[in-house]
C-alpha positions as CSV (number, residue, x, y, z in Angstrom):
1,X,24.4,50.4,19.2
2,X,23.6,47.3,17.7
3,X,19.8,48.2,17.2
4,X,20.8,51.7,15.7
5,X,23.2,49.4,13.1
6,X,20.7,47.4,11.9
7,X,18.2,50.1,12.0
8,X,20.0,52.1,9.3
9,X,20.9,49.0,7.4
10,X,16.8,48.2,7.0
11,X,16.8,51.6,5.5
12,X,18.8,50.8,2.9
13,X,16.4,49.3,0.3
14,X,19.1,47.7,-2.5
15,X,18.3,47.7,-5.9
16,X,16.2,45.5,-8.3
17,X,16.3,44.9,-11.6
18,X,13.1,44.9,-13.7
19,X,12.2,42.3,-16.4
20,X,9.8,42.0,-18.5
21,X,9.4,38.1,-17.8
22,X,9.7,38.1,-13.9
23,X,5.0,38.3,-14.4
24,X,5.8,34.8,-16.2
25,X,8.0,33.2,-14.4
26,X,5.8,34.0,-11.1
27,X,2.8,32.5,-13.0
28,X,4.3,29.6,-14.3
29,X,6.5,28.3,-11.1
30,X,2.9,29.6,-8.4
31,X,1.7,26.1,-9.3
32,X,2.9,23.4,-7.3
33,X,1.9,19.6,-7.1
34,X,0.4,19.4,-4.2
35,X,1.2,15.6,-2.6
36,X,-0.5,13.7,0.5
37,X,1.7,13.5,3.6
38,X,4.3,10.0,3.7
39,X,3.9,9.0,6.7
40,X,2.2,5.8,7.8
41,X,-0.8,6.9,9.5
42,X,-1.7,9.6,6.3
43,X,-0.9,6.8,4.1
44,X,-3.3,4.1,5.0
45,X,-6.4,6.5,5.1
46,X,-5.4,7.6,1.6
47,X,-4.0,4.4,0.7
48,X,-5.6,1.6,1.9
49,X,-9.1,2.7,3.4
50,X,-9.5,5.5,0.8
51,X,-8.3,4.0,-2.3
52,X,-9.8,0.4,-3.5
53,X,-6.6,0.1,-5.8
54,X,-4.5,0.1,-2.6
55,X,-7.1,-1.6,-0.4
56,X,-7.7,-4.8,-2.6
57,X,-3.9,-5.1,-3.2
58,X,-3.6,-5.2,0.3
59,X,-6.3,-7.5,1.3
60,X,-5.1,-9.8,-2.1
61,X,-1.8,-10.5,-1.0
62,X,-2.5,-10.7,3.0
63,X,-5.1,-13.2,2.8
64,X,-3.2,-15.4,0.1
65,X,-0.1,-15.5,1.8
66,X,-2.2,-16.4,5.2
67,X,-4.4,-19.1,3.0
68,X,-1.0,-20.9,1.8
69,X,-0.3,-24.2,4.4
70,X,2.6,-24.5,6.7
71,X,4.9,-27.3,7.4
72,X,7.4,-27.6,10.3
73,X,10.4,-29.5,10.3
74,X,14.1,-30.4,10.7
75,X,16.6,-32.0,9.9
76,X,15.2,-35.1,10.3
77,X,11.3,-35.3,10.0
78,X,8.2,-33.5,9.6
79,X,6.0,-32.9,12.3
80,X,2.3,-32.7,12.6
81,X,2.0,-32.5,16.3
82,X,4.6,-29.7,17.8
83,X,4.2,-26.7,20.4
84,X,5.1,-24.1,17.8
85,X,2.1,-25.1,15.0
86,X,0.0,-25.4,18.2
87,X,1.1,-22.2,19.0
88,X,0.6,-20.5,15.6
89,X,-3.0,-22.7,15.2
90,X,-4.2,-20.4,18.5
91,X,-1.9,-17.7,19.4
92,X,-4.3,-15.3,20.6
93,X,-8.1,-15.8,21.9
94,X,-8.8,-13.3,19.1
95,X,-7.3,-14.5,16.6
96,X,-6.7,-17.7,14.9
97,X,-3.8,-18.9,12.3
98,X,-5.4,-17.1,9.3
99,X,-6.6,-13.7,11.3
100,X,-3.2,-13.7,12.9
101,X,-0.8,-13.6,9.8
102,X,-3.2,-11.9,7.9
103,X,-2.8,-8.9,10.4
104,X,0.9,-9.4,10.1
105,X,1.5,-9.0,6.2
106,X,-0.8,-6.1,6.1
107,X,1.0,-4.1,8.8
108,X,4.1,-5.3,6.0
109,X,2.4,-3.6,3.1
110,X,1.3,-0.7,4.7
111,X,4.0,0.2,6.8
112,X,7.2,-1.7,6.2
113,X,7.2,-3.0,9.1
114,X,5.6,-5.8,11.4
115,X,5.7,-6.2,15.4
116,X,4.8,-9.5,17.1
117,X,4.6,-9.7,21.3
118,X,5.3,-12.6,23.0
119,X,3.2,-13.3,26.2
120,X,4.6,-15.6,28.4
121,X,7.1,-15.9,31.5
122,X,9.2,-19.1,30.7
123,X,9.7,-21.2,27.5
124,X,7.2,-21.1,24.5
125,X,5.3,-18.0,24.9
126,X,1.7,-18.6,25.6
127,X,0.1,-16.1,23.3
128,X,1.2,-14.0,20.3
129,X,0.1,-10.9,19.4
130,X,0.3,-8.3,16.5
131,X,0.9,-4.9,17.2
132,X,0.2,-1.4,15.0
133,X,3.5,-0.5,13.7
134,X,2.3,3.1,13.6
135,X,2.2,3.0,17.8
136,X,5.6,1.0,17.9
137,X,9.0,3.3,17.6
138,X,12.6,1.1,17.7
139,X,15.1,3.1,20.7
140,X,18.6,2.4,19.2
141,X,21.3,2.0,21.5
142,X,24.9,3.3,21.5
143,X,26.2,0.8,19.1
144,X,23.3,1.4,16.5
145,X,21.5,-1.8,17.2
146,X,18.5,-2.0,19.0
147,X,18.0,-1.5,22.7
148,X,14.4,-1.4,23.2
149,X,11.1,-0.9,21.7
150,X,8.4,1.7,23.0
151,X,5.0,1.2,21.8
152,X,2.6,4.4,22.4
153,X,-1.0,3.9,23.4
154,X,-3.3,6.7,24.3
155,X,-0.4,9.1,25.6
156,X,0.9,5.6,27.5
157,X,4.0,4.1,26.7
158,X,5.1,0.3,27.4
159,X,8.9,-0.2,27.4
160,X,9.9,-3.7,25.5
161,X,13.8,-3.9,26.6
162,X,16.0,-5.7,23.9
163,X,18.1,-8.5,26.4
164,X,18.3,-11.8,25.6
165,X,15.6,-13.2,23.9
166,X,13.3,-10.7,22.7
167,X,9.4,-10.1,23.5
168,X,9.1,-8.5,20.0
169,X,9.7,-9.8,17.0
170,X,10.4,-7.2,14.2
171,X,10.0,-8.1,10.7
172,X,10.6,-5.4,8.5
173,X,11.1,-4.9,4.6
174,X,14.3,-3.9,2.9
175,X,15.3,0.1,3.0
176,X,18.1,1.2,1.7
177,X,17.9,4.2,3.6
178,X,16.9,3.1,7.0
179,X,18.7,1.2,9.6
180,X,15.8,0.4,12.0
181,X,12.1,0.4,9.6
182,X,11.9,-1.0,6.4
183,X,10.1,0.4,3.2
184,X,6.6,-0.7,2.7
185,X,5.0,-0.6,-1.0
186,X,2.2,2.2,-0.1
187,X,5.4,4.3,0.0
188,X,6.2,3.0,-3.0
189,X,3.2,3.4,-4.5
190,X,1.9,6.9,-2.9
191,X,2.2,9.6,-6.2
192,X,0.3,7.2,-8.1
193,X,-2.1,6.6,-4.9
194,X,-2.4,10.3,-5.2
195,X,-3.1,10.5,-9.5
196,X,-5.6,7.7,-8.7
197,X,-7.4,9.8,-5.8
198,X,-7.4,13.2,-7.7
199,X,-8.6,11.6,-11.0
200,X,-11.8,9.7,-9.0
201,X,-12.3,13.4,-7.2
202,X,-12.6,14.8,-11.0
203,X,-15.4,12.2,-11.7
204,X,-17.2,13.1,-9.0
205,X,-17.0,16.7,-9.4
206,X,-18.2,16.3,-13.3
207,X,-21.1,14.1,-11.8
208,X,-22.0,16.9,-9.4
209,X,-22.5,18.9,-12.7
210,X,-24.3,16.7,-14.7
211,X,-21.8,14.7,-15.9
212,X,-21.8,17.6,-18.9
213,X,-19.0,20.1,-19.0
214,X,-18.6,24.1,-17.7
215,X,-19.7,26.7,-20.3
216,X,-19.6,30.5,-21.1
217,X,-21.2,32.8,-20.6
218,X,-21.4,35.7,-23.2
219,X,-22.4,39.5,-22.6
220,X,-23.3,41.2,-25.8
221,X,-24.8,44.8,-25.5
222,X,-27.3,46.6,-28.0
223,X,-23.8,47.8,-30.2
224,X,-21.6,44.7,-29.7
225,X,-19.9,45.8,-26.7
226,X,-19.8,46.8,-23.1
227,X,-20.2,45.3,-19.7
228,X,-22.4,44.2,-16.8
229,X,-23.0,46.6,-13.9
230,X,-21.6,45.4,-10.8
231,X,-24.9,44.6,-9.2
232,X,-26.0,42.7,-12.8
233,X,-23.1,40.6,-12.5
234,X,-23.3,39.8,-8.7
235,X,-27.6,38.6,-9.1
236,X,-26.4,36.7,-12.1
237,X,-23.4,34.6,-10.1
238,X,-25.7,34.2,-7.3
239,X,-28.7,32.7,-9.4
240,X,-25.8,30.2,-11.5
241,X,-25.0,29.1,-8.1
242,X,-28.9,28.5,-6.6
243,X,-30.7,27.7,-9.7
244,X,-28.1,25.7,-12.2
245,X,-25.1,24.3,-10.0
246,X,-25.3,20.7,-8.5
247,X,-26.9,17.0,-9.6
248,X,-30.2,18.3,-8.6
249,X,-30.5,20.7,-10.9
250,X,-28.9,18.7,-13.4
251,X,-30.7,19.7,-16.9
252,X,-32.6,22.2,-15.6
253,X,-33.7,25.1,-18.5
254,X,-31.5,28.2,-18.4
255,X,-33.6,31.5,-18.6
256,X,-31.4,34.1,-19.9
257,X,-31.8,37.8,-20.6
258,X,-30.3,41.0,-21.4
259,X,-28.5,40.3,-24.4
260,X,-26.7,37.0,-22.1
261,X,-25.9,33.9,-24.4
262,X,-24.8,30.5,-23.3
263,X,-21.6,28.7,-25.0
264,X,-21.1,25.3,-24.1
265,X,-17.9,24.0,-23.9
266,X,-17.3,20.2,-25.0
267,X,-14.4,17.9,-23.7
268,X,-11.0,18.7,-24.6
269,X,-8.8,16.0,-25.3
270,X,-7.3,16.3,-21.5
271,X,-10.7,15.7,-20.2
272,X,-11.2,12.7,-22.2
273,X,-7.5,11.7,-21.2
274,X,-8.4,11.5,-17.5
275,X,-9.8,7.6,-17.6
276,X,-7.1,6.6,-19.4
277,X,-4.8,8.5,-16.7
278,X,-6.8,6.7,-13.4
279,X,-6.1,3.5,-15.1
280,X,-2.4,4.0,-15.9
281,X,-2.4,5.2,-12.3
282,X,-4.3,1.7,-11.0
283,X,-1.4,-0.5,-12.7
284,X,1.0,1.6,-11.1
285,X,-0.6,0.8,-7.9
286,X,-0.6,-2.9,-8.5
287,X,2.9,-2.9,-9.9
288,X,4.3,-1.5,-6.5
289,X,2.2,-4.1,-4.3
290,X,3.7,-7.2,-7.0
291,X,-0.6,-7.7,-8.0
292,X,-1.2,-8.5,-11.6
293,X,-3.2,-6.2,-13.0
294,X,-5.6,-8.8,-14.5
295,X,-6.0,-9.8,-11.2
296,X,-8.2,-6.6,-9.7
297,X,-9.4,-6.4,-13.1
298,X,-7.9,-3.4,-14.9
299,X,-8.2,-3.3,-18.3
300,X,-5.6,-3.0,-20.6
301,X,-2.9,-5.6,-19.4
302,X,-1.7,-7.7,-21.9
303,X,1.1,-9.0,-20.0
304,X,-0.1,-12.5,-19.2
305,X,-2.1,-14.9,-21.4
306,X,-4.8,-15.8,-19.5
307,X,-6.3,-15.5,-15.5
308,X,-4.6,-18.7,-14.5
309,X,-1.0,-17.6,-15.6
310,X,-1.5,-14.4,-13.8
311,X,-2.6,-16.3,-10.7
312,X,0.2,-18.2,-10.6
313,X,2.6,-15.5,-11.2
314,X,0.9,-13.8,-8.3
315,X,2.1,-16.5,-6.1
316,X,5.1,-17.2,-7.5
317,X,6.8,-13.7,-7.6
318,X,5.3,-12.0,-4.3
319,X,3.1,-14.6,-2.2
320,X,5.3,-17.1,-1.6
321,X,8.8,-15.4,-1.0
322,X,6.7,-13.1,1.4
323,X,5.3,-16.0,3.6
324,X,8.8,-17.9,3.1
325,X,10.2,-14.4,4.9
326,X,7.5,-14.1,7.3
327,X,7.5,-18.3,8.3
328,X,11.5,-18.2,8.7
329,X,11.5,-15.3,10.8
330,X,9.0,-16.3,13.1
331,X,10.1,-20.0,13.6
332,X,13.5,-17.9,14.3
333,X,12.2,-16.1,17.1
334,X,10.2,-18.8,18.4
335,X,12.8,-21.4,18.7
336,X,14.8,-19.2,20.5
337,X,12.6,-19.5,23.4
338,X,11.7,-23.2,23.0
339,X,15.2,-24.0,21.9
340,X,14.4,-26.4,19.1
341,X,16.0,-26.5,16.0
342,X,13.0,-26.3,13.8
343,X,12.1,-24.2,10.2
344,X,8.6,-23.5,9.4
345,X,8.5,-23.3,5.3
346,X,5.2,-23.1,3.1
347,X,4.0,-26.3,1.5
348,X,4.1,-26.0,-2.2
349,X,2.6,-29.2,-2.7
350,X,-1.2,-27.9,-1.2
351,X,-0.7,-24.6,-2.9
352,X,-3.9,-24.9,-5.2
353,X,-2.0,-22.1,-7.5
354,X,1.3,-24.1,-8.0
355,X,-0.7,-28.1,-8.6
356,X,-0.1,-27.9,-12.0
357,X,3.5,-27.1,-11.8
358,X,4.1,-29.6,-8.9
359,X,2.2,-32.2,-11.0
360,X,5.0,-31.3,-14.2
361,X,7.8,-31.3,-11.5
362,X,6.8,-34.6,-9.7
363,X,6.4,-36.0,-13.2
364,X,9.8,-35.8,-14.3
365,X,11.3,-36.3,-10.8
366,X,10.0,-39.9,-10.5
367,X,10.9,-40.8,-14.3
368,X,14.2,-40.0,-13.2
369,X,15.6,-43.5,-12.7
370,X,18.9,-42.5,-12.2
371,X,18.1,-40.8,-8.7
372,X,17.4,-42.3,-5.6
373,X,14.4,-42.0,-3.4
374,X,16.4,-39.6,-0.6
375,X,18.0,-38.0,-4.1
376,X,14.6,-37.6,-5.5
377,X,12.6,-36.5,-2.4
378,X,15.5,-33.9,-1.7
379,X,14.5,-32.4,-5.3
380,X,10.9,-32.3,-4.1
381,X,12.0,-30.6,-1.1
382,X,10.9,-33.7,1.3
383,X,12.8,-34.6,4.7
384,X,14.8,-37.6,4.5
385,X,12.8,-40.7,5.2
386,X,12.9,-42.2,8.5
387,X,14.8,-44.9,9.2
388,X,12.7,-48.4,8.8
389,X,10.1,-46.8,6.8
390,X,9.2,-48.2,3.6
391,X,10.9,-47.3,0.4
């Protein structure tokens, strides 16, 4: 029988070798890091609306890139009056311009990914709307690409079928790893999320006890020697834990008898490390988001001369090629429906940031005799001028 078989097998204890270091090995390998789950919806409570690191990075970059001025255009001219920035001035009756891509770049930054829904039967849809990437999951079809999206509300799922022109619109960050969802930086940033969230629950802890560290204490019987009785030990646990543990009994006299002595212990140079640690942990944070450190005002960032030059690298290096992404995908999308050849780009010239630079770079363009005006307004990223306008 089969049972019988593995019956006598179980019987069978095989041998084990004894070492003297197997107790250590145990001890030292028991301890594990213990990290916060990955995925989006862990994240952004840990991340965003339990971290401030994380939280003002986020707000810094989604209201900057929804503060910086769009133009549309093509090939030809610039327009001020066009369905699309009409559109994108009211898409919701929510939302306006700013609310609207500022919801967009912070699903980007804390999940990788962003979702806009069209509403609309024919043409230029007549509202858009941003949905929670955490409820939206992408159905692949048979040749990899995407055949659908399914968002999830409330055990309810609405079916958005890919055919055509799309109802959603997916913008989504680079992953090397992932065909369908991009990488967002609270991803990125989430072990040194985690340093900065254990290091604050430290503080806390040590303001719980007075801000003063744990102590000893010492037993010392009549001779030297010897231990408490059982029921000693228990009354005197129970009283450190009523009488001398929390912030209000923070300095609170200590009455000690029977030969008890109290030891304070100071702060070892690991305590005293743990500030410098929640900072090194902050930058990190800002580093994965593309936020000068200067900027949320952590100290110890010598990496730019002053507030303005940090200001402007902030724009430079992660505002601005973020709403360039964001703009050129959506005027993507949308012209697909209203099937005009247009590109909506930010306007570096009302960039508040960048008006110094523009000022150097218009400077030199127009003492540039050599060029001419559709030459020079070309360098200044300008459409061509009309024809019978005014040189």
């Amino acid at each position: 029988m089969v049972f019988e078989f593995l019956r006598r097998d179980a019987a069978k204890v095989p041998e084990q070798k004894a070492s003297a270091v197997a107790p250590v090995v145990a001890y030292q390998s028991s301890g594990r890091v213990a990290w916060s789950p990955r995925d989006t919806v862990s994240l952004t409570k840990t991340g965003y609306a339990g971290n401030p690191v994380g939280f003002r990075c986020v707000k810094l970059i989604a209201e900057a890139a929804a503060a910086v001025p769009l133009v549309l255009e093509d090939q030809t001219k610039r327009y001020d009056v066009h369905p699309v920035l009409s559109l994108l001035a009211h898409p919701n009756l929510a939302q306006g311009r700013a609310e609207f891509l500022e919801a967009l770049v912070a699903q980007l930054m804390l999940s990788g990914d962003g979702y806009v829904e069209a509403v609309g039967e024919a043409g230029l849809p007549v509202e858009l709307h941003v949905l929670r990437s955490d409820r939206m999951r992408v159905v692949p079809g048979a040749d990899g690409w995407p055949a659908a999206y399914e968002y999830a509300v409330g055990g309810r799922k609405h079916r958005f079928e890919v055919s055509g022109q799309s109802q959603i619109c997916h913008l989504r960050n680079f992953h090397p790893q992932d065909d369908h969802y991009g990488l967002s930086p609270m991803q990125a940033a989430a072990m040194a999320i985690d340093v900065h969230n254990s290091a604050s629950r430290w503080s806390k802890a040590l303001l719980d006890n007075a801000a003063r560290p744990s102590g000893a204490i010492v037993y010392k019987s009549a001779d030297g020697q010897g231990s408490l009785a059982p029921e000693q030990y228990e009354r005197l646990v129970s009283e450190m834990e009523s009488h001398h543990q929390g912030a209000r009994n923070a300095r609170r006299p200590m009455l000690l008898e029977g030969g008890l002595d109290w030891k304070p212990m100071g702060f070892s140079p690991s305590d005293m490390e743990f500030q410098q640690t929640k900072e090194a942990a902050a930058r990190e944070i800002a580093l994965a988001f593309g936020v000068p450190p200067m900027l949320l005002g952590i100290p110890g960032d010598p990496t730019y001369a002053n507030y303005q030059e940090a200001h402007r690298a902030f724009f430079r290096l992660t505002v601005l090629p973020l709403i360039s992404r964001v703009a050129g995908r959506l005027s993507d999308w949308l012209t697909g429906f209203s099937g005009d050849a247009v590109q909506l780009r930010p306007d570096l010239d009302q960039v508040p940031a960048l008006s110094a630079e523009r000022e150097s770079q218009w400077q030199r363009v127009q003492a540039a005799d050599f060029l001419t005006v559709a030459e020079k307004r070309k360098l200044l990223g300008l459409p061509p001028m009309m024809e019978g306008a005014d040189g």
